[in-house]
LUMPA-367015 format. One record per residue (C-alpha): residue number from 1; x, y, z; residue in one letter. Coordinates in steps of 0.1 Angstrom, whole numbers, plus 5000, padded with zeros to 4 digits. Each point is the difference from the previous one (the first is absolute). Example, Ala and Ser with C-alpha at 12.3 -4.5 7.8 and 13.67 -1.06 7.14 Angstrom:
<marmars>
marmar resi 1; xx 5123; yy 4955; zz 5078; resn a
marmar resi 2; xx 5014; yy 5034; zz 4993; resn s
</marmars>
This chain:
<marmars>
marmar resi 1; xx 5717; yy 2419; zz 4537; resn x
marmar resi 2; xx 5035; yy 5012; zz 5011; resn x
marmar resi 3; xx 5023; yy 4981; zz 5018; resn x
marmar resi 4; xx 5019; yy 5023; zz 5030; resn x
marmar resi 5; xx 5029; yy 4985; zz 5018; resn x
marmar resi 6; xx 5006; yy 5016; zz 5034; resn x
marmar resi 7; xx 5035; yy 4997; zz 5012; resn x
marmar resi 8; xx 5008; yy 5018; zz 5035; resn x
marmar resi 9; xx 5017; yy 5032; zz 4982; resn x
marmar resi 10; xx 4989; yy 5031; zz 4975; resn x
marmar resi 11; xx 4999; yy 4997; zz 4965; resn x
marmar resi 12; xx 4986; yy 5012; zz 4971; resn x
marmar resi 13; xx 4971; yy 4981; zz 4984; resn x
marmar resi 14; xx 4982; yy 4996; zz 4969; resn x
marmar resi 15; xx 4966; yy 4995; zz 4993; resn x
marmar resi 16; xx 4981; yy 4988; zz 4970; resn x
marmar resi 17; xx 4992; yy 5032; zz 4977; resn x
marmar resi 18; xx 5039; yy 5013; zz 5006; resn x
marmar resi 19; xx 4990; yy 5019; zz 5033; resn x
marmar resi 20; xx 5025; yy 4997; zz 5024; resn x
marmar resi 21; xx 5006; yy 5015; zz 5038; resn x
marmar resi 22; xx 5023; yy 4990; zz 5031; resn x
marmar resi 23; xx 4983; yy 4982; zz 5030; resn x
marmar resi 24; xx 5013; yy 4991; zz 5035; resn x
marmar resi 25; xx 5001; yy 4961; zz 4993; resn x
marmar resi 26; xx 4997; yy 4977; zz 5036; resn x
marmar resi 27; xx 4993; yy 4963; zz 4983; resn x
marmar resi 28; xx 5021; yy 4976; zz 4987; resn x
marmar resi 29; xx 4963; yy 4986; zz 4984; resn x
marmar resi 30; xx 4986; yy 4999; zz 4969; resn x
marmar resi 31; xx 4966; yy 5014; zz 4993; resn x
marmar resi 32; xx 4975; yy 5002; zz 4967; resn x
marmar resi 33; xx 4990; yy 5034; zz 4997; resn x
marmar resi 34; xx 4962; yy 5013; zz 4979; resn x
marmar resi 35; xx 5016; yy 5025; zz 4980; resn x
marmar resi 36; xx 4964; yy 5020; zz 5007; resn x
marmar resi 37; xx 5015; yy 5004; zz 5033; resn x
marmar resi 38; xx 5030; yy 5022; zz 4985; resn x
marmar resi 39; xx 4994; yy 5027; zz 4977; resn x
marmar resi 40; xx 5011; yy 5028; zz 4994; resn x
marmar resi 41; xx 4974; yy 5024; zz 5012; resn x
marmar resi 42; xx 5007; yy 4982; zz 5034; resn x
marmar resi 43; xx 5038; yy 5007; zz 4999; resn x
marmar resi 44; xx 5009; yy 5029; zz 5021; resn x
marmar resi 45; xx 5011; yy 5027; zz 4987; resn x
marmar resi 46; xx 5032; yy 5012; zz 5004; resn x
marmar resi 47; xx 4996; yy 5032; zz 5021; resn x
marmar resi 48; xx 4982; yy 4972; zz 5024; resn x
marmar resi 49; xx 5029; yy 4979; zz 5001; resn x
marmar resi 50; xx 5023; yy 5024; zz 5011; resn x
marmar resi 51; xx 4986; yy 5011; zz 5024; resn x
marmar resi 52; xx 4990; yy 4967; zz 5013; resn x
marmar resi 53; xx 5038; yy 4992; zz 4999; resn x
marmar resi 54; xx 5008; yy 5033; zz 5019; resn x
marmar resi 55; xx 4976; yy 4987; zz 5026; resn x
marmar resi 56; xx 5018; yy 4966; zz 5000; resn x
marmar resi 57; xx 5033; yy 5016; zz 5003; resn x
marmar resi 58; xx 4988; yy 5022; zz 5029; resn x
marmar resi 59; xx 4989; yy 4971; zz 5021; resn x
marmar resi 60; xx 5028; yy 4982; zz 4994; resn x
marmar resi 61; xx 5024; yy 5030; zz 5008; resn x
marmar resi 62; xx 4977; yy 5003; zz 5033; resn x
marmar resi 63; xx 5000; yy 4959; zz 5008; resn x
marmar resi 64; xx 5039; yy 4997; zz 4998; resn x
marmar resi 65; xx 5005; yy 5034; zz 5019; resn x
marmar resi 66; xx 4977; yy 4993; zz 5026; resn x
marmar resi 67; xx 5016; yy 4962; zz 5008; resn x
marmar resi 68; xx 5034; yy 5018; zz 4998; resn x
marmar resi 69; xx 5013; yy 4988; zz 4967; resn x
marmar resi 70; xx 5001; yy 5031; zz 4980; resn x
marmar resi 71; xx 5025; yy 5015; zz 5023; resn x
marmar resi 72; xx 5040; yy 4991; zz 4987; resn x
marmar resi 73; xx 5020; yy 4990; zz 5028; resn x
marmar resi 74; xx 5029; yy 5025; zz 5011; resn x
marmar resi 75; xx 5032; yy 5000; zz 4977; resn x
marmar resi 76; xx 5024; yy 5027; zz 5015; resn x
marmar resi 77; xx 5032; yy 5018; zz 4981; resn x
marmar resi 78; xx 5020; yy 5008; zz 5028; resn x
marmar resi 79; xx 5004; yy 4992; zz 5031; resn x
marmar resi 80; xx 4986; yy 5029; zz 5016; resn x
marmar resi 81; xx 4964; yy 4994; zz 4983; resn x
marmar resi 82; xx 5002; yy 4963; zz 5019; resn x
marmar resi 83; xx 5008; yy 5021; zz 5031; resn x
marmar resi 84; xx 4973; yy 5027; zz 4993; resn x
marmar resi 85; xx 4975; yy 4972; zz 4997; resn x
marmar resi 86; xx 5009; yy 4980; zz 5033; resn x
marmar resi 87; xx 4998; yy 5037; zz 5018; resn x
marmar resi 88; xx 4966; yy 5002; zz 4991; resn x
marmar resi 89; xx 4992; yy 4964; zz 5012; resn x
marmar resi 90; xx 5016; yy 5005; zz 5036; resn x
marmar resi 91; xx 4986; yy 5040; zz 5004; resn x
marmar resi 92; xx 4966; yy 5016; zz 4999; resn x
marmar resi 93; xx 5019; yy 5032; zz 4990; resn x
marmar resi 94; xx 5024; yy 5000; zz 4975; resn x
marmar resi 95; xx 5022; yy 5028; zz 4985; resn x
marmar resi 96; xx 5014; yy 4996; zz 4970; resn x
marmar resi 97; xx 5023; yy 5028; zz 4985; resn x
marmar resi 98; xx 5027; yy 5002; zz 4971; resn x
marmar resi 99; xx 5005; yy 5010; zz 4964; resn x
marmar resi 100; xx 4975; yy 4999; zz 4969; resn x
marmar resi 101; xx 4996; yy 4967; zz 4983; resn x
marmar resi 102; xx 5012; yy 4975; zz 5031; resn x
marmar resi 103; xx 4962; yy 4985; zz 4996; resn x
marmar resi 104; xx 4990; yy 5011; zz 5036; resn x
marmar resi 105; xx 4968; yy 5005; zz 4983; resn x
marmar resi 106; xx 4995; yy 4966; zz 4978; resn x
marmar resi 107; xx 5011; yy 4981; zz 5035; resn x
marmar resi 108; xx 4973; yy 5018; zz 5023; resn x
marmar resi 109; xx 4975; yy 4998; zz 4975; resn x
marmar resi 110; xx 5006; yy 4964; zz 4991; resn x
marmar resi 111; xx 5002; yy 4989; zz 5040; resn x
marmar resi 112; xx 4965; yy 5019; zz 5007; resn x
marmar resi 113; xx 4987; yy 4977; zz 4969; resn x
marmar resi 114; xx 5021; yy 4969; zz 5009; resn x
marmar resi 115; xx 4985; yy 5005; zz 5039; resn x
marmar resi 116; xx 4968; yy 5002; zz 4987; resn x
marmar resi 117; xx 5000; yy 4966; zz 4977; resn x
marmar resi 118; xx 5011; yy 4984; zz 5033; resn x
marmar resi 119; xx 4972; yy 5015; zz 5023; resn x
marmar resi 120; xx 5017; yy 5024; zz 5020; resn x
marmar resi 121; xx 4989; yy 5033; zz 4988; resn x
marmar resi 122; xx 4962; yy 5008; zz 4982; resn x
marmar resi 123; xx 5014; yy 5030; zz 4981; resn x
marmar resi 124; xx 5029; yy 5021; zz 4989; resn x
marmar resi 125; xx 4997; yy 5039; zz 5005; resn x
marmar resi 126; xx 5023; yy 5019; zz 4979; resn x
marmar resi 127; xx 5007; yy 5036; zz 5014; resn x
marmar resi 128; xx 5016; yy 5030; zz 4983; resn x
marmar resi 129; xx 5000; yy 5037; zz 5005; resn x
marmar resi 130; xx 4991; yy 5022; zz 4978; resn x
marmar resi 131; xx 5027; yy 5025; zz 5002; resn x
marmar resi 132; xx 5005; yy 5028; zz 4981; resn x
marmar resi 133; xx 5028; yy 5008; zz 4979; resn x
marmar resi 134; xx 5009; yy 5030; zz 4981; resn x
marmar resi 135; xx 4977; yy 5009; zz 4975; resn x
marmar resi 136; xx 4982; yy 4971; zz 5007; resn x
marmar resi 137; xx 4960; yy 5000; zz 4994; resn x
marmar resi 138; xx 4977; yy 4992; zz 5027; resn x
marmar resi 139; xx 4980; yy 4966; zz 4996; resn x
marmar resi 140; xx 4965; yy 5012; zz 5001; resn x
marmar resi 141; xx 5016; yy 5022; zz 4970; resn x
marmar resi 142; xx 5003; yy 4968; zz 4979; resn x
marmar resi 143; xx 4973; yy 4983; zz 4974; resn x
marmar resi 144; xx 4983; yy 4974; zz 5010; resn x
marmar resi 145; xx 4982; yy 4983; zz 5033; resn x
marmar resi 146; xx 5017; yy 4992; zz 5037; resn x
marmar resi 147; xx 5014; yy 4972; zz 4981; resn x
marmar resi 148; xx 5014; yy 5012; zz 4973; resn x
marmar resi 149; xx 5015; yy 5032; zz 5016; resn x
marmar resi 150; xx 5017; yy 4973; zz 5026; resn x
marmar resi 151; xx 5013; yy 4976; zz 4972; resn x
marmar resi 152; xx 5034; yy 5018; zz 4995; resn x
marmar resi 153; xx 5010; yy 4997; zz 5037; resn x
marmar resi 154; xx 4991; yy 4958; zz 5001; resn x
marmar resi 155; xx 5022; yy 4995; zz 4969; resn x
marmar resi 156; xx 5024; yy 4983; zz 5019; resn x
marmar resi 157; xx 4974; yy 4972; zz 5006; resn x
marmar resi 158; xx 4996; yy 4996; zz 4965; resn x
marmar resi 159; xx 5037; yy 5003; zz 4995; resn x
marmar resi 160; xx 5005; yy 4971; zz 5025; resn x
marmar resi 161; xx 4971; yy 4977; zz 4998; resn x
marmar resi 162; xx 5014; yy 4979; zz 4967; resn x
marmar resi 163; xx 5030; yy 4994; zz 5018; resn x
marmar resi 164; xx 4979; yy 4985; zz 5030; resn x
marmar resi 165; xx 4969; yy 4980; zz 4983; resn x
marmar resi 166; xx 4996; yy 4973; zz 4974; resn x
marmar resi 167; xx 4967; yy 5014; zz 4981; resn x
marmar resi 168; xx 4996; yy 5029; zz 4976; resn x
marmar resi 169; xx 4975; yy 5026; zz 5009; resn x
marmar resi 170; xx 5011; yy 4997; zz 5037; resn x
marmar resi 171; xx 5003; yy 5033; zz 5015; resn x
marmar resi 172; xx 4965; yy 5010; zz 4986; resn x
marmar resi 173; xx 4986; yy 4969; zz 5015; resn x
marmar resi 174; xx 5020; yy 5008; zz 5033; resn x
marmar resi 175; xx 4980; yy 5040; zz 5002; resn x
marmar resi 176; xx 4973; yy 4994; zz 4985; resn x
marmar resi 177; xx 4992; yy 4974; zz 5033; resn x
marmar resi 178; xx 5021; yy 5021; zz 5026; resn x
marmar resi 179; xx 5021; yy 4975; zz 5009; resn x
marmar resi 180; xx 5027; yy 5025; zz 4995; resn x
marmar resi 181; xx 4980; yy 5037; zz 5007; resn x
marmar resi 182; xx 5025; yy 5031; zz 4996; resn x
marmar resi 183; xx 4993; yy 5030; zz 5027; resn x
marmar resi 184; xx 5010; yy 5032; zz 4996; resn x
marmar resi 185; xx 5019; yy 5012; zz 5031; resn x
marmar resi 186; xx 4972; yy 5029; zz 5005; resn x
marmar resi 187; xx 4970; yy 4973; zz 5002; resn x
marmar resi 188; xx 5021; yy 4975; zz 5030; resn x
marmar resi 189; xx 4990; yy 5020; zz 5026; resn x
marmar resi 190; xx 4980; yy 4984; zz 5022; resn x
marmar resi 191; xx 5002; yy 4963; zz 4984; resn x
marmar resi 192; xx 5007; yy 4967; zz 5020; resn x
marmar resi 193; xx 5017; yy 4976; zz 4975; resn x
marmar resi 194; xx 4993; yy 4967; zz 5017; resn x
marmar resi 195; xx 5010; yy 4968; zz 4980; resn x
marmar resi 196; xx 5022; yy 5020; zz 4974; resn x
marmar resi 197; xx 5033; yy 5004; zz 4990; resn x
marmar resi 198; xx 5009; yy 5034; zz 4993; resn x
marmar resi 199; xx 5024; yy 5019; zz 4980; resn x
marmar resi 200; xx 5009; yy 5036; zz 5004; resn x
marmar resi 201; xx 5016; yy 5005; zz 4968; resn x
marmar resi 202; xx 5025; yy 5032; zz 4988; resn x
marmar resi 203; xx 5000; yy 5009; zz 5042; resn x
marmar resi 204; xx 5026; yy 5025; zz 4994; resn x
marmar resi 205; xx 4974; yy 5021; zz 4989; resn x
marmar resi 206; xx 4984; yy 5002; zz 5032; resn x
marmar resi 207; xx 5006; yy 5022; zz 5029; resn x
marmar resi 208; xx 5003; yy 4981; zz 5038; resn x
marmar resi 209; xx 4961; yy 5003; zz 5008; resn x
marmar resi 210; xx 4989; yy 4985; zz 4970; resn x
marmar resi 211; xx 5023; yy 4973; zz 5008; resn x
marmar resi 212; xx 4991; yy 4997; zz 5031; resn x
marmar resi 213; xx 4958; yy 5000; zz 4987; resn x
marmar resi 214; xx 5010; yy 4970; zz 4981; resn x
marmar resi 215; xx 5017; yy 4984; zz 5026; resn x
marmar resi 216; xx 4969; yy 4997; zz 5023; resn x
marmar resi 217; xx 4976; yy 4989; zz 4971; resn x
marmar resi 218; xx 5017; yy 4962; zz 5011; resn x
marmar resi 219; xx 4970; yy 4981; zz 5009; resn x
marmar resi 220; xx 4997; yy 4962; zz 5009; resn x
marmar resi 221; xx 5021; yy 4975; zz 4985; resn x
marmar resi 222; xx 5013; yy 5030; zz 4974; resn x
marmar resi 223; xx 5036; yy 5011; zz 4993; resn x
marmar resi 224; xx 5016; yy 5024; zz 4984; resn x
marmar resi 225; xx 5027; yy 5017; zz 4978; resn x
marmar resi 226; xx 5014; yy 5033; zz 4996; resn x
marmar resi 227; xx 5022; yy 5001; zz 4962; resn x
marmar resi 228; xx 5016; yy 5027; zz 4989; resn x
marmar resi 229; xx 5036; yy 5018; zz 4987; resn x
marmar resi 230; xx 5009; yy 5032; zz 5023; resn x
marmar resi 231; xx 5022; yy 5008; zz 4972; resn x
marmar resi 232; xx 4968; yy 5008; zz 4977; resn x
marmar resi 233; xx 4981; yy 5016; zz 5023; resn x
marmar resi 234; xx 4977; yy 5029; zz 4988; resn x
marmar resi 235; xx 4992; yy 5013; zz 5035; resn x
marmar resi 236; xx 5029; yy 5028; zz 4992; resn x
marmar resi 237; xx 4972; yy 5018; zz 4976; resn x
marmar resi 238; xx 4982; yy 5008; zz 5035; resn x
marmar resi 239; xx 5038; yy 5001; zz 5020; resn x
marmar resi 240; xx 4974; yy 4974; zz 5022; resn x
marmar resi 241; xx 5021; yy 4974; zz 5023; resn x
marmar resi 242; xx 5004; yy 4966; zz 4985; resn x
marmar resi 243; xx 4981; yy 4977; zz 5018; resn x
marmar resi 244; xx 5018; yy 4966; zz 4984; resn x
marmar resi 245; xx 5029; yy 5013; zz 5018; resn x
marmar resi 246; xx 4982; yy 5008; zz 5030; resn x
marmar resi 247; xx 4988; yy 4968; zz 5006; resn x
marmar resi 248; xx 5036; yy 4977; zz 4992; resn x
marmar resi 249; xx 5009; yy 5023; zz 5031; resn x
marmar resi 250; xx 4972; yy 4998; zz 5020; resn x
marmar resi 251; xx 4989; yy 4964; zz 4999; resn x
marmar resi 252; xx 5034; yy 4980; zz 4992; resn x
marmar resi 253; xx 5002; yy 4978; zz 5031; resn x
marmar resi 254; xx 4965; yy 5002; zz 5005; resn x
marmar resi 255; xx 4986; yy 4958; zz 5010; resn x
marmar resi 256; xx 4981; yy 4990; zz 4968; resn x
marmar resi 257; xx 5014; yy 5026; zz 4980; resn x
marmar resi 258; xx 5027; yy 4988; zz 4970; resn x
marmar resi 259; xx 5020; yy 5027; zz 4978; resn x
marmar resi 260; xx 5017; yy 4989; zz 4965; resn x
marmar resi 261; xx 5024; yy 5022; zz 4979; resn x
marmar resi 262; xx 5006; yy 4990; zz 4964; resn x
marmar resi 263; xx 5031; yy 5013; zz 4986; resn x
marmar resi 264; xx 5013; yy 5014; zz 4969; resn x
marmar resi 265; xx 5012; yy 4962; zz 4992; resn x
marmar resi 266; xx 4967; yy 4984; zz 5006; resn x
marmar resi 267; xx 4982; yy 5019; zz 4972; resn x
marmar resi 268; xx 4986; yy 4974; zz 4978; resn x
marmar resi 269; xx 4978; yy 5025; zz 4973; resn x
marmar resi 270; xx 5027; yy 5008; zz 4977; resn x
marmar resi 271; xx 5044; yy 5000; zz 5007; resn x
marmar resi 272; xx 4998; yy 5036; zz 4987; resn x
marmar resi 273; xx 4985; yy 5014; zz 5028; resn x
marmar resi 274; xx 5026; yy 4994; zz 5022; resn x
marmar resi 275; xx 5023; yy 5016; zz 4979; resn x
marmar resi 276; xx 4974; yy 5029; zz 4994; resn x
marmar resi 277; xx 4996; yy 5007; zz 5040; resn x
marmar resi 278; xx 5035; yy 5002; zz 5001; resn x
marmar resi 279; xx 5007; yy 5028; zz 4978; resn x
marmar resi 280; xx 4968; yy 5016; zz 5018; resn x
marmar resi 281; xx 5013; yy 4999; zz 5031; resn x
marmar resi 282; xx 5033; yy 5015; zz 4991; resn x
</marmars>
């Protein structure tokens, strides 16, 4: 016989014969084991484990996301991130506008997912052109399926996600169920985003119709949030108009529609940008 005690936590066990193995343990009782009952022909094996354990992890990750606790509260670095964040609380449209690394992204992103934890949105959609630069290859050029020819432009999402959610393995979790779905500007036409908050990332790049199609995809109960830098805009390529700055001028004073501008003090990504912009803008 072996004797097994279960306290309520995991640990390592050994069995007689020297095998050994972890085990969820949920009793504080004592029971008499037949060591027939254990062998090691029974045990799993460890391929089997793993992925037994990849399967745990997964529904864990999916349990505490869906009641909300996976998703870390707001912590903001400057003021104007607190203000950025309260915009898109009061406004179905917000514009948000300013110089690299300010974390206009991280704070969009992480209110669509915060918003969705606490029931008010079903989905994030995550927008970006794909605009050409110089020398620049076109997508369907690149290896790989829609997915993978797409993964460059949602980097972003990946870049941002640890800084937003408690588990590992997060923004794959996230795609691979659509609760956040990236679009390509060229496949919005036509869509009505109903339940969704949605963010129109790297808008510079976009010329005032396009803005303008993403404007109306606002369905029911949906907001949503035009980001980008008009100082990094690669619309010049094309000598296109911008359609970031088009829209500050069109819509500012608009009911529902908020506008936030980060300055060069409220970048948060690195000091040395600051000082970078400045020489480039010399």
């Amino acid at each position: 016989m072996v004797r097994v005690a279960l306290p309520n936590m995991t640990r390592s066990i050994s069995f007689e014969g020297g095998d050994r193995d972890d085990v969820i343990l949920l009793s504080s009782k004592v029971y008499d084991l037949p060591t027939d009952c254990i062998t090691s022909s029974k045990m799993l094996d460890s391929k089997t484990k793993r992925k037994a354990r990849r399967a745990e992890n997964a529904q864990m990750l999916e349990h505490s996301y869906s009641k909300g606790m996976d998703v870390m509260p707001p912590k903001f670095l400057t003021w104007r991130q607190e203000e950025f964040w309260n915009t898109l609380k009061r406004n179905t449209v917000t514009i948000a506008s300013g110089h690299a690394g300010t974390g206009k992204t991280l704070i969009a992103l992480h209110f669509g997912l915060f918003g969705i934890a606490q029931g008010e949105f079903e989905k994030v959609f995550y927008v970006r052109s794909d605009v050409g630069v110089e020398y620049q290859r076109g997508r369907g050029a690149l290896p790989g399926d829609m997915s993978e020819k797409i993964a460059p432009l949602v980097a972003p999402i990946f870049d941002n996600l640890p800084c937003i959610m408690r588990s590992q393995g997060a923004a794959e979790y996230l795609l691979n169920k659509k609760i956040i779905e990236p679009i390509l500007l060229e496949d919005v036409r036509g869509r009505s985003l109903n339940d969704a908050f949605i963010i129109v990332d790297e808008s510079q790049n976009f010329i005032p119709s396009q803005i303008k199609t993403c404007l109306t995809r606002v369905g029911k109960d949906s907001k949503i949030c035009l980001i980008g830098d008009t100082k990094q805009s690669d619309m010049e390529v094309f000598r296109r108009e911008n359609g970031l700055v088009d829209a500050i001028h069109r819509l500012k004073q608009l009911s529902e529609v908020g506008i936030v501008e980060f300055q060069k003090e409220d970048i948060v990504r690195n000091s040395v940008i600051a000082h970078i912009l400045d020489r480039y803008e010399d």
